[in-house]
C-alpha positions as CSV (number, residue, x, y, z in Angstrom):
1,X,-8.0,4.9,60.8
2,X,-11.3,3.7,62.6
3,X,-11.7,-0.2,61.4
4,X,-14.9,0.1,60.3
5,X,-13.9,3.1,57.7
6,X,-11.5,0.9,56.1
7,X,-13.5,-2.4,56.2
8,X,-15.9,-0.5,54.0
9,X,-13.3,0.7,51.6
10,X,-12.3,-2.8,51.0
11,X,-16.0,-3.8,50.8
12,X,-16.5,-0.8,48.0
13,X,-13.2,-1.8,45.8
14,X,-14.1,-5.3,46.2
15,X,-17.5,-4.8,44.6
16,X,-16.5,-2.7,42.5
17,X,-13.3,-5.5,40.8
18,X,-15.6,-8.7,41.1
19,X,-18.8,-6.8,39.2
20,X,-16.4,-5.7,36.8
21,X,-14.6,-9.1,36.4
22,X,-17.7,-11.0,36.6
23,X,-20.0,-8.7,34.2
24,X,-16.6,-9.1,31.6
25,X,-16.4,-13.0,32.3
26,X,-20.1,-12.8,30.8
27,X,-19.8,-11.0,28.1
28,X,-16.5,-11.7,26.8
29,X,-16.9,-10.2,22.9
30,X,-17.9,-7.0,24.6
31,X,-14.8,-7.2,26.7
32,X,-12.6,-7.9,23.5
33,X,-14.5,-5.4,21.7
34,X,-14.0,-2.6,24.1
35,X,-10.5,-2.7,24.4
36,X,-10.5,-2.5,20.2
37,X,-12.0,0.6,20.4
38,X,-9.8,1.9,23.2
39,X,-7.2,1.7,20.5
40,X,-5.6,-1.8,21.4
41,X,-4.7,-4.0,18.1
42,X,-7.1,-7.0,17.4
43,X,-4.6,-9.2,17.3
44,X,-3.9,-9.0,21.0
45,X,-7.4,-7.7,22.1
46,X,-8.7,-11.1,23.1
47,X,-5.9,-12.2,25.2
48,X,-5.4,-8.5,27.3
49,X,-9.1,-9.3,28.1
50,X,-8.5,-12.4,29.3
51,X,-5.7,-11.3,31.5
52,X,-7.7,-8.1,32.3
53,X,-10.8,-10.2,33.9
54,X,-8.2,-12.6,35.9
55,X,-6.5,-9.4,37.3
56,X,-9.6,-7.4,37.9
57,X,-11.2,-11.1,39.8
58,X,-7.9,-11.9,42.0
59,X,-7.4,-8.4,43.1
60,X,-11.2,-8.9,44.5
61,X,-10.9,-12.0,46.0
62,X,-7.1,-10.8,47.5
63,X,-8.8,-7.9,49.3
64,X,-10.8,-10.1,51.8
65,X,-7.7,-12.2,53.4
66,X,-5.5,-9.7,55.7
67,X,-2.6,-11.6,54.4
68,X,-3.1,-10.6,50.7
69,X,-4.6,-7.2,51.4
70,X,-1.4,-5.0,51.3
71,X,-1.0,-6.7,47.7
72,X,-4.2,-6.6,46.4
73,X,-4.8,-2.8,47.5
74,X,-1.6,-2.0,45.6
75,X,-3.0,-4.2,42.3
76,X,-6.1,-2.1,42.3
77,X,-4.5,1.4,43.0
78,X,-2.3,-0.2,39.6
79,X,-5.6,-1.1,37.9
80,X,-7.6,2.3,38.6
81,X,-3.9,4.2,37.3
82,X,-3.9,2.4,34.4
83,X,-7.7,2.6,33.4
84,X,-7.6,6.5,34.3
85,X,-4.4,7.1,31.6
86,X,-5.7,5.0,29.0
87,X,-9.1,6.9,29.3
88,X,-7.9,10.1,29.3
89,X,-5.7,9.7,26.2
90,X,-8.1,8.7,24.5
91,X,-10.0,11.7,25.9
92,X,-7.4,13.4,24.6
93,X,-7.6,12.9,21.2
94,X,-11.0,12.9,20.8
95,X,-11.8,9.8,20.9
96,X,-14.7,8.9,23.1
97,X,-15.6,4.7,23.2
98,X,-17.9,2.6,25.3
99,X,-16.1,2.1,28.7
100,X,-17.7,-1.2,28.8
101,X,-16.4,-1.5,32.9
102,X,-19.4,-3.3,34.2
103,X,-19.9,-5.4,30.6
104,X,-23.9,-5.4,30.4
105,X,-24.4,-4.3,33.6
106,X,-23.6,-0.4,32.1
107,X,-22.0,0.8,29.6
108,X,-21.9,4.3,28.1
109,X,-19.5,6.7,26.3
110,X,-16.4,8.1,28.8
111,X,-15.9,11.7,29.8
112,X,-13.8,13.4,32.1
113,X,-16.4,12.3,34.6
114,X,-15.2,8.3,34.2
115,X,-11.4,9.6,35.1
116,X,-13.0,11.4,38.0
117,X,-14.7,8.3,39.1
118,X,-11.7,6.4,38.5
119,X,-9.5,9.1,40.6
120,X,-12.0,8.4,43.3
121,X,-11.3,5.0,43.7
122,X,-7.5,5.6,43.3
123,X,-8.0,7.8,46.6
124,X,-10.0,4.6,48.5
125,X,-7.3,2.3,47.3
126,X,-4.5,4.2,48.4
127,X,-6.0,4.6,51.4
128,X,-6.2,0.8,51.9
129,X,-2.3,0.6,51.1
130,X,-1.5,2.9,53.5
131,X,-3.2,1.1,56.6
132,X,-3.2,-2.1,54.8
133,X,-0.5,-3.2,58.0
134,X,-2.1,-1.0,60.6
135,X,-3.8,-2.2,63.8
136,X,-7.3,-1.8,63.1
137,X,-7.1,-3.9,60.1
138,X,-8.8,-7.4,59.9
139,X,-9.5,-10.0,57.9
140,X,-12.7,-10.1,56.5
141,X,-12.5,-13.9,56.7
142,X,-11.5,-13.2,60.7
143,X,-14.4,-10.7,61.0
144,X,-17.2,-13.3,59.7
145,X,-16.2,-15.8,62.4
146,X,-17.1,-13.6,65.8
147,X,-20.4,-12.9,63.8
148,X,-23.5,-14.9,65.6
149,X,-25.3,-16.7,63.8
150,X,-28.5,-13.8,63.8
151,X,-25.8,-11.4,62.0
152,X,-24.5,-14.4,59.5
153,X,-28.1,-15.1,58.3
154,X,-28.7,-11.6,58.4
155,X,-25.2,-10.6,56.4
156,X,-26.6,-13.8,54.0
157,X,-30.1,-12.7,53.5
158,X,-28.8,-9.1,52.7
159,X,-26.3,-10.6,50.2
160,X,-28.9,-12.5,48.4
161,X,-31.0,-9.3,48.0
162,X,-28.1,-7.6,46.6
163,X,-27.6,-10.2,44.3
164,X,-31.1,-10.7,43.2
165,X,-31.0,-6.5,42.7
166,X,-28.3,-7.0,40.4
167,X,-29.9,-9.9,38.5
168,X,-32.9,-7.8,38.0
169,X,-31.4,-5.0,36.8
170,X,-28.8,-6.7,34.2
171,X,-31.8,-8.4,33.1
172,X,-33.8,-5.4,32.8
173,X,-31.0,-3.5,30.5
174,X,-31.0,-6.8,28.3
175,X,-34.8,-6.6,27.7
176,X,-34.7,-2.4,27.0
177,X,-31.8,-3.7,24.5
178,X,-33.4,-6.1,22.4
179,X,-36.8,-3.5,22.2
180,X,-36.0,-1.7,19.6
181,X,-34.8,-4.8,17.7
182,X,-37.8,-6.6,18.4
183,X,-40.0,-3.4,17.0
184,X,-38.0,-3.6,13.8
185,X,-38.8,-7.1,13.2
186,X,-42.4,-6.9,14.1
187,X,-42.7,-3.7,11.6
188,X,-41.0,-5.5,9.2
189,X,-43.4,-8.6,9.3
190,X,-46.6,-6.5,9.1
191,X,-45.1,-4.8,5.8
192,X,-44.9,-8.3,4.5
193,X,-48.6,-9.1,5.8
194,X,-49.7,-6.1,4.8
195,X,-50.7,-4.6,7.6
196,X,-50.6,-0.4,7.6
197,X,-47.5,-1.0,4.8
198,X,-47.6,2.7,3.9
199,X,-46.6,3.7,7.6
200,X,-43.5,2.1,7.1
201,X,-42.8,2.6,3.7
202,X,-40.2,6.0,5.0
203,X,-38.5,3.7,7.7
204,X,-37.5,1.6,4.8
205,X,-35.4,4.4,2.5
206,X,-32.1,6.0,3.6
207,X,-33.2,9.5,5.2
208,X,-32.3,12.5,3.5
209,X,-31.6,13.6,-0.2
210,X,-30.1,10.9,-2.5
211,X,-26.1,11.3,-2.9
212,X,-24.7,13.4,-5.7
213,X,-27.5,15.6,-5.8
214,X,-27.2,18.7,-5.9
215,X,-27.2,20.4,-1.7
216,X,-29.8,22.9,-1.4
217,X,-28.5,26.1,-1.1
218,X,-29.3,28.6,2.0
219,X,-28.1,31.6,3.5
220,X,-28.1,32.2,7.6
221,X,-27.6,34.7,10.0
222,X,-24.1,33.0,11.9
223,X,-24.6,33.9,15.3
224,X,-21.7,36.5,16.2
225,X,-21.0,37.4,12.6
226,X,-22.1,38.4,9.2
227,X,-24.9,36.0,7.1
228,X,-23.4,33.2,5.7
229,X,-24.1,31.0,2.6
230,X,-23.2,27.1,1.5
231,X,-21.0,28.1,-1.1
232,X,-18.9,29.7,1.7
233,X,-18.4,27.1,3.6
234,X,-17.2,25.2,0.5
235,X,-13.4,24.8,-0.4
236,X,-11.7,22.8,-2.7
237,X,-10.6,19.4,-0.8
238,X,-12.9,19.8,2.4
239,X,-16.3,18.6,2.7
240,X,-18.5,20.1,4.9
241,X,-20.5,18.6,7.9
242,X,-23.9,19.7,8.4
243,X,-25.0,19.1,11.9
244,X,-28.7,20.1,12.5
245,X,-29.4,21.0,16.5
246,X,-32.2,22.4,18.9
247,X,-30.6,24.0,21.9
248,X,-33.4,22.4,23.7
249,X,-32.6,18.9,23.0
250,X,-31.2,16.6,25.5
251,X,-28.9,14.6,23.2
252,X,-27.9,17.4,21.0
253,X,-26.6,19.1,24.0
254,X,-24.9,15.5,25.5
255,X,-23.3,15.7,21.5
256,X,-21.7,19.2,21.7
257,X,-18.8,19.2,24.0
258,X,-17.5,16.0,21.1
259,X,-18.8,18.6,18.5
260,X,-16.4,21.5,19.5
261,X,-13.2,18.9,19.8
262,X,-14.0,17.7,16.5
263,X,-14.0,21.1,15.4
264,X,-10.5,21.8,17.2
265,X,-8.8,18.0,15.7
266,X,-10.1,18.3,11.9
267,X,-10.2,21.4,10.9
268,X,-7.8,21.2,8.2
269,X,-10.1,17.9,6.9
270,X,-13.3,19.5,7.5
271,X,-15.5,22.3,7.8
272,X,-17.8,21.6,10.2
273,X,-21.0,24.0,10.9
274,X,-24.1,23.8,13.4
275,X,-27.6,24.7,12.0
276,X,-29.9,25.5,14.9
277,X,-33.5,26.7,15.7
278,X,-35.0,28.9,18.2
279,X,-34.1,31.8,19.4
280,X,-30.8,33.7,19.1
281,X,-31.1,34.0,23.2
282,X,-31.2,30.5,23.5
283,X,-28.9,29.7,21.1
284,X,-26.2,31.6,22.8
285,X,-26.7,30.4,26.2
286,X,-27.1,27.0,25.7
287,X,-24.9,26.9,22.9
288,X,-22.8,29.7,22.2
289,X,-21.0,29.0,25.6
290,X,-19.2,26.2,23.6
291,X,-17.5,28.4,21.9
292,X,-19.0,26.7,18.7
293,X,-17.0,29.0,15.3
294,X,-20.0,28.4,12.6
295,X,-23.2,28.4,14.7
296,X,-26.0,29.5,12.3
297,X,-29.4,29.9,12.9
298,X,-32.6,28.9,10.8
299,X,-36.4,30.8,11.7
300,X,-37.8,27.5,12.2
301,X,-36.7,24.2,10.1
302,X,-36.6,25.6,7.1
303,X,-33.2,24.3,5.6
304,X,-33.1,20.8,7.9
305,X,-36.8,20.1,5.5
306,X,-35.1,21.1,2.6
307,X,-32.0,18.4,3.3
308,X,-34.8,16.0,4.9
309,X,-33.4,16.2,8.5
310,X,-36.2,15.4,10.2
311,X,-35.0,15.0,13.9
312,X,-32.1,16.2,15.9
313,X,-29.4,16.0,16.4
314,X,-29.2,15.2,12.9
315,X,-25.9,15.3,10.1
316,X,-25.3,15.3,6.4
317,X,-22.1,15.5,4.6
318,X,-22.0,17.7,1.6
319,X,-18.6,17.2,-0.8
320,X,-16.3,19.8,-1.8
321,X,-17.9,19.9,-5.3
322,X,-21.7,21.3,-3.3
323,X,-23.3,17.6,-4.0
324,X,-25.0,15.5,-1.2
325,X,-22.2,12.9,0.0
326,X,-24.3,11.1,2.4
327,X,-27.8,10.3,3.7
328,X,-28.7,11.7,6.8
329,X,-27.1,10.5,10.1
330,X,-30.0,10.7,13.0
331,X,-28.2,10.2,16.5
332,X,-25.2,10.9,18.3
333,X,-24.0,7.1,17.5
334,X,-24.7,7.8,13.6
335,X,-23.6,11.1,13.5
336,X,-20.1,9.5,14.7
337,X,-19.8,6.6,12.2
338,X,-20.5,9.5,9.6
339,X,-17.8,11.6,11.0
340,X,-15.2,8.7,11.0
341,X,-16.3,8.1,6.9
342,X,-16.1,11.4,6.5
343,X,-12.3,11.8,8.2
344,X,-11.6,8.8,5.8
345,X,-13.4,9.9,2.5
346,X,-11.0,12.7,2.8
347,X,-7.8,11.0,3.6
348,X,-8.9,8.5,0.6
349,X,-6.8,9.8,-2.7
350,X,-9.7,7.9,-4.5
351,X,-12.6,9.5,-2.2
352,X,-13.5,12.2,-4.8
353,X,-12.9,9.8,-7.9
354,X,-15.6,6.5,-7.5
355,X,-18.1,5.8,-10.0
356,X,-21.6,7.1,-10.3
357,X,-24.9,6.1,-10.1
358,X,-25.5,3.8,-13.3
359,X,-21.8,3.0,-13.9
360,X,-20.8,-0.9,-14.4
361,X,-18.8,-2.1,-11.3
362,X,-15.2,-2.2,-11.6
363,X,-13.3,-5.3,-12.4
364,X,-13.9,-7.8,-9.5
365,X,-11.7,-10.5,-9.1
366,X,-11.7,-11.6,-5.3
367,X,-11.7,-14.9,-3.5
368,X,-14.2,-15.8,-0.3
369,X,-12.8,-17.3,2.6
370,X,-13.6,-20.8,1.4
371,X,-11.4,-19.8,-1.4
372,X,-14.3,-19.8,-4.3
373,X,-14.0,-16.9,-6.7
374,X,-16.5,-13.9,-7.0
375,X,-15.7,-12.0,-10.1
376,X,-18.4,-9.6,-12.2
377,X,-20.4,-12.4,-14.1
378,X,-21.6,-13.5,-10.4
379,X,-22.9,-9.7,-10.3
380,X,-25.8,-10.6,-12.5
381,X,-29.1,-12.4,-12.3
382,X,-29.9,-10.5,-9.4
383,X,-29.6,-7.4,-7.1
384,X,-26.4,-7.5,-4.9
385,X,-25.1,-5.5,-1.9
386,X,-21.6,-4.4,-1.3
387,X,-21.2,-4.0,2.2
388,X,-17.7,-2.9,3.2
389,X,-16.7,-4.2,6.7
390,X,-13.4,-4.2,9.2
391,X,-13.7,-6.9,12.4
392,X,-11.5,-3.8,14.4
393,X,-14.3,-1.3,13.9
394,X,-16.3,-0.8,17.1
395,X,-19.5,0.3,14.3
396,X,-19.3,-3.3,12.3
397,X,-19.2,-5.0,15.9
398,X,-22.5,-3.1,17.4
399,X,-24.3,-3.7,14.1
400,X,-23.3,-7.3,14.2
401,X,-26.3,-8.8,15.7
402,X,-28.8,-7.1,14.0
403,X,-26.9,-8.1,10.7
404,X,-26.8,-12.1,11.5
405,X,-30.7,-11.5,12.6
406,X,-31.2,-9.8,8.5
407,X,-29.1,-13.4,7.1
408,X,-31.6,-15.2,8.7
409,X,-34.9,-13.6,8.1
410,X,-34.4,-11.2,5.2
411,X,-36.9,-8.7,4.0
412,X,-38.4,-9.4,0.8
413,X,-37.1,-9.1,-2.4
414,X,-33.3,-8.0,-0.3
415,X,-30.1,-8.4,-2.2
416,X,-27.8,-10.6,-1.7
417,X,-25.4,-9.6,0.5
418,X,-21.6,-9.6,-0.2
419,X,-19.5,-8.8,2.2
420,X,-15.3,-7.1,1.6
421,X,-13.4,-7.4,4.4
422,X,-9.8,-6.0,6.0
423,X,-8.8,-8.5,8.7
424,X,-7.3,-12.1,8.9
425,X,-9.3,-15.0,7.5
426,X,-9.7,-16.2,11.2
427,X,-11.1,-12.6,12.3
428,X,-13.3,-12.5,9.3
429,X,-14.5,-16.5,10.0
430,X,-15.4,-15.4,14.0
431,X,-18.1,-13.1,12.5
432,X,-20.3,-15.9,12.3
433,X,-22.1,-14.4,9.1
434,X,-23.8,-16.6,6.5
435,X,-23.1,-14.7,3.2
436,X,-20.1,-15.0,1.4
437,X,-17.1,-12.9,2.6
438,X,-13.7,-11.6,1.0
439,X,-11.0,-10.2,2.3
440,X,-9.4,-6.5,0.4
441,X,-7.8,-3.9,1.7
442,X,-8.3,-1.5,-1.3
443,X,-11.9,-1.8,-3.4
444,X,-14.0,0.1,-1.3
445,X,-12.4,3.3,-2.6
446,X,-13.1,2.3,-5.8
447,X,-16.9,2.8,-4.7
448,X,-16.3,5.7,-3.1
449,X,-16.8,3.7,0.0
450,X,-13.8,5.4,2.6
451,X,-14.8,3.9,5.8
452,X,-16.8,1.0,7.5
453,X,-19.6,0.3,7.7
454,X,-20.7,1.2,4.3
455,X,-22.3,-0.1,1.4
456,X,-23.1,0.3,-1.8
457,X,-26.2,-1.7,-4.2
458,X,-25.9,-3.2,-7.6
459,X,-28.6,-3.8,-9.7
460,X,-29.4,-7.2,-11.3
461,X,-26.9,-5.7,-14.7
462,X,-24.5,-5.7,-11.9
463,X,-24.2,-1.5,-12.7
464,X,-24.2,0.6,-9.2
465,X,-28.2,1.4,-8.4
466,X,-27.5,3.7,-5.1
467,X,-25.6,6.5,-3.4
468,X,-22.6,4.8,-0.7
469,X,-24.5,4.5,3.1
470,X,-22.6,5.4,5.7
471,X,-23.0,4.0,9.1
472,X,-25.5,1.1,10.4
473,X,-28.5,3.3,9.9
474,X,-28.1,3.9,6.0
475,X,-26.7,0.8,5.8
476,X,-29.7,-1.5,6.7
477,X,-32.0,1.0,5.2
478,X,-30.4,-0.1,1.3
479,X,-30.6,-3.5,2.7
480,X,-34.6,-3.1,2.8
């Protein structure tokens, strides 16, 4: 193999290892956090990173001597195995986290296009293994000595540039990340100047029709088939999933391939059906190619305005009984933290049996992690949010920040904010939160509350004053 063919495949899988070590090193919690959701146990989620971010930095720094090389090209071939495996069973079962490879750097959902990636660089490294002994191979270390000193300060300046590109663009991502926190804030200070109040007056109520209402009822032509109606797609024990769609949006169409496993993976928990607009042409090219079983089609938006969908892709969860179980879930991220509370509302025996709008509170009786009690009498005197929380769920960790940023400038007249727990008092004391905490297993059912994040409010009587919010969205909408 010609010398300079493989001295650029050790360049590529060294820059490759030492971004993604470095970027981890950086970002640690997201490191931790992504191996969580990749299915690994908390309890051993901090230390695999650690040993992850070591093996991912020697194996880049063991690819420049020629010494190490026939090592370090065998670690990362390892590496590239192992990443490809975990990701596709997770693929596999429908199950599509962050791959946080490059920490901040990039991070986005996987897909069958991360494994091909990944079976890319399996091919480079095994290439490097094979001629790792051969006689065009070099050290790199070698190879920089015969360089002038022209081509050293030349190989240096272009260095630099690549690291200042990098810079740039991490620090770029950071900035288009804290944007939409930053507009939040500032909307929420001119609502408490005064300043155009009424324009944010929606952005401040859960979307969509309060829960236990009745759901409106429709009838659509399903495309393929006969009309169909709500009531048909009710049966006893399976809530339905609403999932309102334009075959012309972008993200709708990003959502549907996850759409049509779902589909496959819960249908015995879950009728799942896709309300679209436009045309049935469209519909069935851009859509019906999925193979999609309940695809029905409205003439405009007529039944996403009567369940208040107002964007796409958009969800709502109607019960088993034809009442409204959640608010509406805007976004492909929402729309997954309500599937996940559905899946659990309906493996809860309690899911269909919580209290209603108006009812007291159940009998509290719990201990925070400084071991004061909370029990109903601290319920009254003011209003009082419920939030139900797990430190192993990827949707409590991405809300995190924006919660401890709530604790510390609250909107006003918020509830206090109680927070039940699963986890060890060590997990629970690394959230970093301000308002009182308690660890239990088994309340939230009691609320009707199946999954995390969700929450519930409680009036100043200490009675329940809303629907459950599913998801960070609804959440910090009934923390308004």
């Amino acid at each position: 193999m010609q010398a300079w063919l493989l001295t650029c495949a050790r360049l590529l899988l060294f820059g490759v290892f030492a971004t993604s070590g470095i970027a981890k090193l950086a970002d640690r919690a997201a490191a931790r956090q992504s191996l969580i959701d990749f299915g690994v146990p908390a309890s051993f989620a901090a230390s695999l990173a650690t040993i992850l971010i070591a093996a991912e930095l020697v194996t880049a720094i063991a690819l420049l001597p020629l010494a190490t090389l026939p090592f370090a090209a065998l670690g990362a071939l390892a590496l590239l195995v192992i990443f490809s495996i975990a990701i596709a069973a997770n693929l596999a079962h429908g199950r599509r986290p962050a791959c946080n490879c490059f920490g901040q750097l990039h991070s986005e959902p996987i897909g069958w296009s991360t494994v091909a990636r990944n079976a890319v660089l399996a091919i480079v490294a095994g290439v490097v293994v094979w001629n790792a002994r051969g006689p065009h191979t070099m050290s790199l270390f070698g190879w920089a000595r015969t360089l002038t000193t022209a081509q050293l300060a030349l190989l240096l300046v272009a260095a630099i540039a690549v690291a200042l590109l990098a810079a740039t663009l991490a620090l770029l991502l950071a900035v288009l990340r804290q944007q939409g926190r930053l507009l939040l804030r500032f909307e929420a200070l001119e609502t408490h100047l005064g300043i155009d109040a009424g324009a944010h007056d929606s952005a401040m109520q859960p979307a969509g029709l309060p829960p236990e209402s009745p759901a409106p009822a429709f009838e659509l032509q399903r495309v393929g088939g006969q009309p169909m109606r709500l009531d048909a797609l009710l049966s006893p024990g399976k809530d339905v999933l609403l999932l309102f769609t334009n075959p012309n949006c972008g993200p709708c169409q990003a959502l549907l391939p996850e759409v049509v496993q779902w589909e496959r993976d819960y249908a015995g928990t879950l009728t799942l059906a896709i309300i679209s607009e436009g045309s049935l042409a469209e519909n069935e090219a851009k859509i019906g190619t999925h193979g999609i079983e309940r695809l029905l089609l409205q003439e405009a938006r007529e039944v996403a305005e009567l369940y208040e969908a107002h964007a796409t892709p958009a969800a709502v969860l109607v019960g088993s009984d034809g009442t409204i179980a959640s608010y509406v879930a805007s976004g492909g991220d929402a729309i997954r933290s309500l599937l996940h509370a559905a899946l659990a509302r309906a493996e809860s025996p309690n899911g269909a049996a919580h209290i209603q709008i108006g009812d007291a509170a159940p009998e509290l009786a719990l201990r925070d992690l400084d071991g004061g009690s909370f029990t109903n009498s601290d319920l009254l005197g003011t209003e009082t949010l419920l939030l139900f929380w797990s430190p192993a769920c990827g949707y409590c960790q991405q809300m995190l920040p924006d919660l401890r940023a709530w604790e510390l400038n609250p909107p006003p007249q918020a509830p206090r904010l109680f927070v039940i727990s699963t986890g060890s008092q060590n997990e629970n004391r690394a959230l970093m939160l301000r308002s009182r905490i308690a660890i239990h297993d088994e309340l939230g059912s009691a609320f009707g509350a199946s999954g995390t994040p969700m929450a519930v409010r409680l009036d100043a009587e200490g009675r329940v004053a809303s629907g459950v919010a599913a998801g960070a969205q609804a959440v910090f909408a009934l923390m308004a």
